[in-house]
Legacy VTK file of the C-alpha trace (Angstrom):
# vtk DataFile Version 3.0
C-alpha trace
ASCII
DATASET POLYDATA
POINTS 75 float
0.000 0.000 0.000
1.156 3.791 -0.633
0.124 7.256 -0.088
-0.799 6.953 -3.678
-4.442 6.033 -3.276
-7.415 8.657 -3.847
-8.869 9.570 -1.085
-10.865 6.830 0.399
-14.646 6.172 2.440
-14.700 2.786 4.391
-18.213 2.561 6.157
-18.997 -0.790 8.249
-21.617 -1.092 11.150
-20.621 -2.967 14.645
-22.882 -5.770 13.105
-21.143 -5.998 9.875
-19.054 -9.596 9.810
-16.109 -7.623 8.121
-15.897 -4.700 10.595
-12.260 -5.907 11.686
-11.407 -5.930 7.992
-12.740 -2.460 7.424
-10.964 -1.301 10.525
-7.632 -2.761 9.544
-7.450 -1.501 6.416
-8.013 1.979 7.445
-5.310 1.637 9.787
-2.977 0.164 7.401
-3.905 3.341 4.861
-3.268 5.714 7.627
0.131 4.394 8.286
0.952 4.676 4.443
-0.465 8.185 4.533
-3.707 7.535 2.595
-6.517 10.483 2.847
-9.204 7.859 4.114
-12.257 8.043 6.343
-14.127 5.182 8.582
-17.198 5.359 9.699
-18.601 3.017 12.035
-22.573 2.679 12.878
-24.543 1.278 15.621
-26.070 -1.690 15.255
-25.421 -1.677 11.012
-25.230 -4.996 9.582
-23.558 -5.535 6.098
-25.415 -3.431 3.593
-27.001 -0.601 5.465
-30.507 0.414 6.801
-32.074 0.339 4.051
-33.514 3.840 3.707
-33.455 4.619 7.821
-32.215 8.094 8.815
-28.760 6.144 9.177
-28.315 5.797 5.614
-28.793 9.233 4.922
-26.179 10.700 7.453
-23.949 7.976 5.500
-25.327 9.701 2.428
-24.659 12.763 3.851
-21.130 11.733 4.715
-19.858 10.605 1.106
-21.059 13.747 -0.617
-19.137 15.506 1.905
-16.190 13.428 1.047
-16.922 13.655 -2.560
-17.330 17.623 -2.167
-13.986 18.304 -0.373
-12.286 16.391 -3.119
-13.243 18.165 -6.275
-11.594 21.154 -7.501
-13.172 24.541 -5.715
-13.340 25.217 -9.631
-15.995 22.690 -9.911
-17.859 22.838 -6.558
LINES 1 76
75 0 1 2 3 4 5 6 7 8 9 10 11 12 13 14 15 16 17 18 19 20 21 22 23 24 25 26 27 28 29 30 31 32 33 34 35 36 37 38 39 40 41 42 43 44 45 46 47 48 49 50 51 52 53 54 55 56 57 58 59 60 61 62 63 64 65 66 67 68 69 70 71 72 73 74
């Protein structure tokens, strides 16, 4: 792994089987010095909410993401 990646979004719940894989790999991006963000949510299994107020502060959360990555040209 290297710094080299594009800024990354890892999302996982505390009831997601591969939490510990998401959590790992953002640690071993950090160390690298990847731009990456985890976020964790309560009681999320694999896949989301589906449509529950969760899902749209996760929503919320990539377009942030996405938004502080373009260009302020383009924003």
């Amino acid at each position: 792994m290297s710094a080299g990646f594009p800024p990354i979004f890892l999302q996982s719940g505390t009831r997601d089987l591969f939490l510990s894989n998401a959590v790992r790999l953002h640690h071993k991006l950090r160390h690298v010095g990847a731009r990456v963000q985890l976020h964790v949510f309560e009681a999320m299994p694999h896949g989301g909410f589906s449509g529950s107020p969760e899902d749209m502060e996760l929503a919320a959360e990539v377009v942030r993401l996405v938004t502080e990555c373009l260009p302020s040209s383009v924003r």
